[in-house]
C-alpha positions as a LaTeX table, in Angstrom:
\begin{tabular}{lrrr}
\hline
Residue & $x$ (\AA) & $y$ (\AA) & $z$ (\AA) \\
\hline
Unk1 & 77.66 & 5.64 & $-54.58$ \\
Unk2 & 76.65 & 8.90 & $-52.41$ \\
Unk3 & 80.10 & 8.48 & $-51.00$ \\
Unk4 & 81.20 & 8.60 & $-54.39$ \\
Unk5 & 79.28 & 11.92 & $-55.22$ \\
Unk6 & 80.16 & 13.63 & $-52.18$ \\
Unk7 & 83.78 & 13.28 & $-53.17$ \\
Unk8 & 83.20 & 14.84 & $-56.85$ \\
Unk9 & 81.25 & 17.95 & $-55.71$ \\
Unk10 & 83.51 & 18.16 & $-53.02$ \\
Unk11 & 86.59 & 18.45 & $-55.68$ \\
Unk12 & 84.59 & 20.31 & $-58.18$ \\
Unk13 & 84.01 & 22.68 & $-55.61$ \\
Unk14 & 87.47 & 23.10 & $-54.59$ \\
Unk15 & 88.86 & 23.33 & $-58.80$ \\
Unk16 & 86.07 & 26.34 & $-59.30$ \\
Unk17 & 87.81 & 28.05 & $-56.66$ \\
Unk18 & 91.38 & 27.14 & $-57.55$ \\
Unk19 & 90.45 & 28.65 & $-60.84$ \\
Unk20 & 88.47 & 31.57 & $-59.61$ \\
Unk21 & 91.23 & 32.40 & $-57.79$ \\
Unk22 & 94.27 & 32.22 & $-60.36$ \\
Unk23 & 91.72 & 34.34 & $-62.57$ \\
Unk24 & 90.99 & 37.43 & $-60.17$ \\
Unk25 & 94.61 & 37.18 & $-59.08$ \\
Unk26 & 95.88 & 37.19 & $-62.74$ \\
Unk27 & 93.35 & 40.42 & $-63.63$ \\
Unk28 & 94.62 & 42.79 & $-60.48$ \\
Unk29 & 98.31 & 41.30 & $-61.05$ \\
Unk30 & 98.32 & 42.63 & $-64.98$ \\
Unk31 & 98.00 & 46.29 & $-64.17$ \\
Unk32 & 100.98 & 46.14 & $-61.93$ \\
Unk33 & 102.76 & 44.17 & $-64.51$ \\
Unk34 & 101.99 & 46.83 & $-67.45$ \\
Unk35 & 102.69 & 49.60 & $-65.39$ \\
Unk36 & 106.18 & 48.23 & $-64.24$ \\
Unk37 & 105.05 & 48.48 & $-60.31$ \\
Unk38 & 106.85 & 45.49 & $-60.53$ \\
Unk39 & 108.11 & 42.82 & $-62.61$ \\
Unk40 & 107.46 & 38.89 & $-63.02$ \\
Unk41 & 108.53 & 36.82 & $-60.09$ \\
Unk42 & 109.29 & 39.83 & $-57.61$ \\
Unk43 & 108.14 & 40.06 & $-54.53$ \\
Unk44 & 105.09 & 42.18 & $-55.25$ \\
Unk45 & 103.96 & 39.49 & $-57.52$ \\
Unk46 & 103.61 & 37.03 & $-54.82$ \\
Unk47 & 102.11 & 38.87 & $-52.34$ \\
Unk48 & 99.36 & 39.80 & $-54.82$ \\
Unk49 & 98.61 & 35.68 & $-55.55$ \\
Unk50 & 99.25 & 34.84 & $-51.85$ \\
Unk51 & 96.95 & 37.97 & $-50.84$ \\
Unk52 & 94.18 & 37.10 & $-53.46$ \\
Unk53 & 94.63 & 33.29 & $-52.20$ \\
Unk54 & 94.21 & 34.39 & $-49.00$ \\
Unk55 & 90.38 & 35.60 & $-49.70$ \\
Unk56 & 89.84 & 32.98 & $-51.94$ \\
Unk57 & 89.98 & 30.50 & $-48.91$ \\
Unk58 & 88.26 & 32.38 & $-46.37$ \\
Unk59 & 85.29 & 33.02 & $-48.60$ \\
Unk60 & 85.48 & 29.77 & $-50.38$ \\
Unk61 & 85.32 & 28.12 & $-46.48$ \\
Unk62 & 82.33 & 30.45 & $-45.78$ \\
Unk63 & 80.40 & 29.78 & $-48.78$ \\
Unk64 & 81.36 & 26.04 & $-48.79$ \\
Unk65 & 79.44 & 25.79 & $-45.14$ \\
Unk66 & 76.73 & 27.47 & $-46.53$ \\
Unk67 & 75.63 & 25.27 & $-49.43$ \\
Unk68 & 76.40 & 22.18 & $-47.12$ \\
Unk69 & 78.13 & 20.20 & $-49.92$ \\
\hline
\end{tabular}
């Protein structure tokens, strides 16, 4: 059963960040959208998401060690 809840939190855990990410990344990507920086699916558009994901991990790693899941 612990096993069991491990698993969960550990998932949990990893679908807060999945979502935390997409929503920070969505927030700086719509100024750059409005402003036509550039345009859906270009290059700049990626590098924002993979950029943003980037951080995500690194402090999701960091905080994940921290509250020893």
């Amino acid at each position: 059963m612990e096993k069991t809840n491990h698993k969960f939190k550990v998932i949990s855990y990893i679908s807060l960040w999945v979502i935390i990410w997409g929503s920070i990344a969505s927030l700086i990507d719509l100024p750059f959208l409005k402003n036509g920086i550039y345009d859906e699916g270009d290059l700049g558009q990626y590098i924002t998401f993979s950029f943003t994901a980037m951080i995500a991990i690194i402090l999701a790693k960091k905080i994940f060690n921290k509250i020893n899941l």
